[in-house]
N, C-alpha and C positions, 0 to 999 in steps of 0.2 A: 373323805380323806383318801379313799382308797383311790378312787377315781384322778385326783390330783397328783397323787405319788407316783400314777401311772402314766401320767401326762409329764411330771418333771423330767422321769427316766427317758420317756420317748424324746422329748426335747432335748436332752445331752447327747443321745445316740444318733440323733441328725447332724445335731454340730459336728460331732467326731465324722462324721460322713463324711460331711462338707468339707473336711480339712484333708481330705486321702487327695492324695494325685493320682492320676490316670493309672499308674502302673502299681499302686498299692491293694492291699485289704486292708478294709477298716474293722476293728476290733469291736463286735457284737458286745462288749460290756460284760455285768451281772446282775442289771437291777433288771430282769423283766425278760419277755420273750419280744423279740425284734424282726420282724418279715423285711426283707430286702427283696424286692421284684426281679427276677431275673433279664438280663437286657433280651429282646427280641432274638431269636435265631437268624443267621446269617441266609439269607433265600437260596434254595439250590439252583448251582447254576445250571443255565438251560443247555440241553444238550449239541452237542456238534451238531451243525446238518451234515446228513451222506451228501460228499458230492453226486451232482446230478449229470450223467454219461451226456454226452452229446449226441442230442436228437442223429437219430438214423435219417438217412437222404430216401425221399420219397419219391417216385417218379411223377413225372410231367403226365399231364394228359395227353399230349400228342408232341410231333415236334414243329417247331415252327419255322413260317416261313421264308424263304430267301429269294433270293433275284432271279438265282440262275432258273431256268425255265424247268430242268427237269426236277428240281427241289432236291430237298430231303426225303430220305424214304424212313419210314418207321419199322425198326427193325424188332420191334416187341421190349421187351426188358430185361433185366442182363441184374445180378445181386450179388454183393461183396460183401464185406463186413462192417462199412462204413453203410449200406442202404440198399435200396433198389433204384436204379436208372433208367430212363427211357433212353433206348439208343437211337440214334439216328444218323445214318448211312450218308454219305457223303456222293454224292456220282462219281464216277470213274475222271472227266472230265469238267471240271468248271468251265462253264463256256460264256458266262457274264459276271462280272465283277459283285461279291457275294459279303455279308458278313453275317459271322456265326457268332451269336450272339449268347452271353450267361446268364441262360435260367436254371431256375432251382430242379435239379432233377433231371437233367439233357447231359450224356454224351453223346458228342463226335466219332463215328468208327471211319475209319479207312478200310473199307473193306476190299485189300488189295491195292496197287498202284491210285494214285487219284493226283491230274497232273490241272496243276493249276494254268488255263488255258492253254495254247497250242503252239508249239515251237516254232517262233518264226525266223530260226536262222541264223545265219552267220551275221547280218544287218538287215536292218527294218525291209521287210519287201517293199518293194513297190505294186502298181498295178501292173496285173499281167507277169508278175516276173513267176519263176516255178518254185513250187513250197519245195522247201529243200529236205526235207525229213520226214517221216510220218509217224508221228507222234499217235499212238494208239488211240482211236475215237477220236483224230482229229483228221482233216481232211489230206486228203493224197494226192491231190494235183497242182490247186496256186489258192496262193492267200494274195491278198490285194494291199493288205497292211497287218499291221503285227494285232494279234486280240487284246491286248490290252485289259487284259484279264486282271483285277486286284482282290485276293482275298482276304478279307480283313478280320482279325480274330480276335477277340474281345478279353481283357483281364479276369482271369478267374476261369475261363474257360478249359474242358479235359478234352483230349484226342485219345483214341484209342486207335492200336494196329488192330484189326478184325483176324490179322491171319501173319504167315511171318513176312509172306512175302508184300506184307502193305507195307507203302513209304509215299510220302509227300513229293512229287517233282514238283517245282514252280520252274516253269521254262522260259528260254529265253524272250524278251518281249512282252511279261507278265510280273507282277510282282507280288508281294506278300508282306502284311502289316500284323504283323501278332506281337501285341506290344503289352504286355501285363505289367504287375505294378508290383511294389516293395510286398507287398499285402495281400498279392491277387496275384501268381505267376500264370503264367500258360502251361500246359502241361503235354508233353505230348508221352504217351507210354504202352504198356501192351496189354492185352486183354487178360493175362494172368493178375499184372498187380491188378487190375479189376475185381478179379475173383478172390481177392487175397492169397494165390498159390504162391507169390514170389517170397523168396530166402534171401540172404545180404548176398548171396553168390549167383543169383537167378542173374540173366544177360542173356542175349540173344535171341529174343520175340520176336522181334516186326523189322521192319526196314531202319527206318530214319527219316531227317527230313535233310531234302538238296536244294539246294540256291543255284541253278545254271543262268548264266551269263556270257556279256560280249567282251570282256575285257581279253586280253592276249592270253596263251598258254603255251607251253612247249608240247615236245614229246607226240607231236601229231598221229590221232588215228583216220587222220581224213584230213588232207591239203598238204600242206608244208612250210616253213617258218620261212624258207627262202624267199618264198611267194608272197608274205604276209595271209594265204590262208590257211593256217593250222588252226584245226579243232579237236574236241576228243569225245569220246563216248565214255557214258555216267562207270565207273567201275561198277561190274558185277550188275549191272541192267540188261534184262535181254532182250528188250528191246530199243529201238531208236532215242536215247535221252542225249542230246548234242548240247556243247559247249562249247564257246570258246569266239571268237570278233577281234576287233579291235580299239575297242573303245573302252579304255581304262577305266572312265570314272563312269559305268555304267551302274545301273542301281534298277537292285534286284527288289528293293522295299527295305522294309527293319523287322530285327526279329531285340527284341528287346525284353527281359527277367524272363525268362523260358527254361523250362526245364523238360531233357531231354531225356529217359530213364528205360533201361534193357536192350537197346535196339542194337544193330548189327546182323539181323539177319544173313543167311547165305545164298545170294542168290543165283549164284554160279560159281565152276570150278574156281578153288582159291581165289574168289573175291567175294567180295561182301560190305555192303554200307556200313558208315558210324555213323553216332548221334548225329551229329552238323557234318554234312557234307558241303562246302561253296565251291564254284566252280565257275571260275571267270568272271567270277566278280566283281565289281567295280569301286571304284571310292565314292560312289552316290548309295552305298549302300551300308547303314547304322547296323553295328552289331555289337551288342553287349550285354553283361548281366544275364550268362548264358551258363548253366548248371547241366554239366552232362555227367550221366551216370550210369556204372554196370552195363557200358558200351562192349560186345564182343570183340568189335575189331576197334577201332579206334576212338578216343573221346572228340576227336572232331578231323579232321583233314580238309585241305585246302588245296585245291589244284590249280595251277593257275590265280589269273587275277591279280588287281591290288585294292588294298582297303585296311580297313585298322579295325583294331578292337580291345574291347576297354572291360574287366569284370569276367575273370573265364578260371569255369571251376571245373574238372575232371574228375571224378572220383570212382575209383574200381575199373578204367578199362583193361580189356583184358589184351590189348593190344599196345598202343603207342597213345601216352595222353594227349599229346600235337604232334602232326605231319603233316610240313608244311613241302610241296613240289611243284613240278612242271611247271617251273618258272612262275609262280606267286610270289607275290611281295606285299608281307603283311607285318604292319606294327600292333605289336599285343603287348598293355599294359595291364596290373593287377591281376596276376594268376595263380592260383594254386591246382598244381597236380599231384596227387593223392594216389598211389597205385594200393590194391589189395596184396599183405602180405602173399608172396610165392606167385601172384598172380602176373602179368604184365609182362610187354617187352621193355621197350624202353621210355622214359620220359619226353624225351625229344627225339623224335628224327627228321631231321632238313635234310634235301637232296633233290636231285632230278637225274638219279643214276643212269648212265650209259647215255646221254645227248649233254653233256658239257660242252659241246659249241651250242647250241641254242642259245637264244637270245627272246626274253629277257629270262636271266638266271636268277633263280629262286634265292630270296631275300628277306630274310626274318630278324627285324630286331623286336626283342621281349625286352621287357623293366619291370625290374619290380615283381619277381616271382619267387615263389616258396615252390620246388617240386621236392617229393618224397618215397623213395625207394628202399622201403626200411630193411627188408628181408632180398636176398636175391631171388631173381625169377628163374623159375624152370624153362620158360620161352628166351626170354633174355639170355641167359647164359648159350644156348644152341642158335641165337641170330643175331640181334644187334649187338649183344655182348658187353654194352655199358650201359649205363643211366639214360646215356645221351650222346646218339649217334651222329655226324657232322657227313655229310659226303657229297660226293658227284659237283654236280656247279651251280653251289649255294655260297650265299656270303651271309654269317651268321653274327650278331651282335647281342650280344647278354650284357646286361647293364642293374644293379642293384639285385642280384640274385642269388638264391640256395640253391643247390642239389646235395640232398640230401640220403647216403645210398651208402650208408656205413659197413653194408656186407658186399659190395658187389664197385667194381673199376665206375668212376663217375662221368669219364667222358673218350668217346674213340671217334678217331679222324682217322675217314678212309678216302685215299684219293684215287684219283682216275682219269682218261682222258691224258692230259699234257699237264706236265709242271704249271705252264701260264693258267689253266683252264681249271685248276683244282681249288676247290672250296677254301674259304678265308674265314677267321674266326677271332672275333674282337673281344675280348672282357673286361669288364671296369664294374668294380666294385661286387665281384663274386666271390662267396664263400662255398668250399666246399666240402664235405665230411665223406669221404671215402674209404675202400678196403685198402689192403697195404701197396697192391700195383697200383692207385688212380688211374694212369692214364693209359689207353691204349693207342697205337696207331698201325694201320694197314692199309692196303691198296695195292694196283699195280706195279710191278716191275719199274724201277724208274721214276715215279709219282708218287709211291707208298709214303707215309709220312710214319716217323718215328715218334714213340713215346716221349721222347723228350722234348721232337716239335709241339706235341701237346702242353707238355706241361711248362715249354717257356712261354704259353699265350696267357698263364695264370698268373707267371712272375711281375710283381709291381702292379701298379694301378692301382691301388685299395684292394686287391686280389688275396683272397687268401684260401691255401688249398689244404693246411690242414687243422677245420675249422671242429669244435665240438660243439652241436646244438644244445640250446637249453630252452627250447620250443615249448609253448605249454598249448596242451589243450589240441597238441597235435601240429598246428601249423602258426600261432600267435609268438609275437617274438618275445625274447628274455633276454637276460641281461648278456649274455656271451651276444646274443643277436644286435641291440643296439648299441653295442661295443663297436659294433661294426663301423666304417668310414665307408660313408656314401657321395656317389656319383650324380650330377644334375642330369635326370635322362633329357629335360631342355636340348643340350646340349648335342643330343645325339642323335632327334627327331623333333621337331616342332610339334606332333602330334604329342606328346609325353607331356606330362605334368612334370611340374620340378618337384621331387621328394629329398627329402633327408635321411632318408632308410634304406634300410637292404632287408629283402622281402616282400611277401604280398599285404603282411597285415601287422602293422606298425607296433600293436597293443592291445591291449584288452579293451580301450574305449575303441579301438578302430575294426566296425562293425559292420563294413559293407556289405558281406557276405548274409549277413541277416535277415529273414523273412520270407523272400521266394526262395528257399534254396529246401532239399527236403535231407534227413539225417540217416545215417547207417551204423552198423556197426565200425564200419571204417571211420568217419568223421559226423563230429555230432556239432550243426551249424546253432545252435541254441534253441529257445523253447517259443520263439514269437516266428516260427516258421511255418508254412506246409505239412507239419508233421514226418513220419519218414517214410523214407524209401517206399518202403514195401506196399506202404495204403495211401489210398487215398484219401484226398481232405475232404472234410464234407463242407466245406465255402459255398459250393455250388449247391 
């Protein structure tokens, strides 16, 4: 009986079980002792992984090899914070068409000048005719035909300046294809960020890279525009680097998602290269998707020449973020310039001061541009004096654009020369957020233009001059931004795309700026890039 009683009691204590819902306790009864199993403990979860740092870069066994005859030289190994490198020396002179190819573990030095073949002139020589130049390590009596030098540089590929005075010439009759990808920029920069010694302010390591060409220029340092033979010598080279022909749609090659970081070197009294130097460049010649950075003197400058360009970042120089002269005529669509608080001159300077009769007069239409002058500049203020400086015998067209320069005047027209001969200045659909004077004007006696001729080039057009940003992220637009009424740049060049914005970057899905571009404390281009500034990527 006992056995049974004990069996009836268990039996009622299961029912009563069986009737609890999920979220009850069931009532253990009194007839008896009742074991209920407890459910299984819940498994501990398994720990975070440490993220795992990205493998350090290894050097190459050796460097490999190229066309040109006297090669690369292996320069030993060179270590940063991202690895060790194998470097390898570029010759002074490319004397056959070469490409430098991305392996895991090779940098490119410039160690010093290294000119991509040998200047052949004002136009193609002929046989027997006399080499017009002598271009260092190249020959000094006659060329029979241009060398035809092509260096080609491959995506993902680094360059380094060996020293300050190293820069790229590609001379005229030679060309150059360094054409990287969304994911794989080119990189050309100086042996410090190598080392990891550079700071968000570091600038002014090495040279640069220049594009010389046959297309027209003014301002002759050799011939004369009367003649049709004006040329010029490279600024701040000390020796022989010539520019300048007649053949507008010359092509220098393409320099495409390149990134161009510290350069501006000094190579002579008060002159000195920037990132992108072109020079007589031609419209056979691709240039875009070009990130210049913590440039000493300028983020890129243009002498001469004509040609377009599409995708142009400036950020930190410590000079002028575009200057466009000596009779260049270049259409720049999608830009942002970015100056370093306190640092900088001006945003824009167009001009070919003091030869306003020359012909052809320098000619800059932009679309579509964000530039940024948050703080006033120390340089600014003691020379160009605005945001954006207009002068000499330029005809300038700004089409869907910002200047943004809330401490400091946004725009000065200085004229010169004659009434008929003094620079012209078109806007449609510009906003701009200035200090309490905006506009300046000066010049010659006679020619000087007055602040108010500035400021009636702003009135009407979709023009608005006193504009308040609501920019996020630095440079991406906000609701005061596409408040804006925009201009068809169509309209104004065939080269333009038609937009509906004012600005460089529409929104936050509008991302072109993404991937080859590298970040600073000034502007941080997102996290599927190069990484920043100061290091380098370990891609290679």
């Amino acid at each position: 009986m006992t056995n049974i009683s004990r069996s009836l009691v268990l039996g009622c204590s299961v029912l009563a079980l069986a009737a609890c819902g999920p979220e009850d306790i069931a009532s253990p009864g009194t007839g008896g002792n009742v074991i209920i199993n407890p459910p299984a403990p819940a498994p501990s979860p398994s720990p975070t992984p440490t993220p795992t740092a990205p493998a350090l870069v290894t050097p190459a066994s050796g460097c490999p090899t190229i066309t040109d005859p006297q090669g690369l030289t292996d320069a030993g190994t060179i270590s940063g914070p991202t690895g060790e490198w194998r470097v390898c020396d570029l010759p002074h002179v490319i004397r056959a068409s070469s490409t430098l190819p991305r392996l895991p573990g090779v940098l490119y030095r410039l160690n010093g000048r290294v000119d991509v073949g040998c200047d052949g002139g004002f136009s193609a020589p002929t046989a027997g005719a006399p080499f017009a130049t002598s271009t260092v390590g190249c020959p000094t009596a006659t060329l029979t035909s241009d060398t035809n030098v092509k260096l080609t540089i491959e995506p993902g590929v680094i360059l380094f300046g060996g020293t300050g005075q190293s820069w790229l010439a590609v001379n005229r009759g030679n060309t150059i294809s360094a054409v990287g990808t969304a994911t794989q920029p080119i990189i050309f920069t100086s042996r410090d960020n190598v080392l990891g010694l550079n700071t968000d302010n570091s600038q002014g390591q090495w040279g640069g890279v220049v594009l010389m060409g046959r297309a027209r220029t003014t301002d002759c340092t050799t011939g004369s525009v009367a003649a049709g033979t004006c040329e010029r010598q490279t600024e701040g080279a000390p020796d022989p680097a010539r520019f300048g022909g007649a053949d507008d749609t010359y092509n220098a090659g393409s320099l495409r998602y390149v990134q161009i970081r510290y350069s501006g070197f000094v190579l002579g009294q008060n002159v000195e290269l920037q990132a992108l130097t072109a020079e007589g460049v031609g419209s056979g010649t691709t240039i875009d998707h070009i990130h210049s950075h913590n440039s000493s003197d300028d983020g890129a400058e243009f002498f001469g020449g004509q040609f377009n360009m599409k995708y142009y970042i400036a950020t930190g120089a410590d000079d002028d973020s575009l200057d466009v002269d000596t009779g260049a005529r270049v259409n720049v669509q999608y830009a942002l310039l970015l100056q370093r608080d306190g640092i900088g001159d001006a945003l824009f300077e167009i001009d070919s001061n003091g030869n306003e009769a020359d012909t052809p007069r320098t000619n800059l239409k932009v679309a579509n541009f964000t530039a940024i002058q948050r703080q006033a500049s120390v340089n600014n203020d003691n020379n160009d004096q605005a945001s954006a400086l207009f002068r000499g015998n330029s005809d300038i067209t700004l089409v869907n654009g910002m200047i943004i320069s809330p401490n400091n005047e946004c725009v000065r027209r200085h004229g010169t020369g004659s009434t008929a001969l003094r620079n012209t200045l078109l806007a449609r659909s510009v906003a701009l957020e200035c200090n309490a004077t905006k506009f300046i004007g000066s010049g010659s006696t006679g020619v000087a233009f007055t602040a108010a001729d500035v400021a009636a080039v702003f009135t009407g057009n979709n023009n608005k001059d006193a504009f308040t940003n609501t920019l996020t992220g630095l440079f991406i637009n906000g609701a005061n931004e596409t408040a804006l009424v925009a201009t068809d740049p169509k309209t104004i060049s065939s080269f333009f795309d038609s937009t509906t914005y004012v600005g460089a970057v529409k929104d936050a899905a509008d991302t072109w700026y993404a991937g080859w571009t590298c970040n600073s404390a000034l502007a941080n281009f997102g996290t599927d890039n190069s990484g920043n500034c100061t290091s380098l990527p370990t891609i290679s």
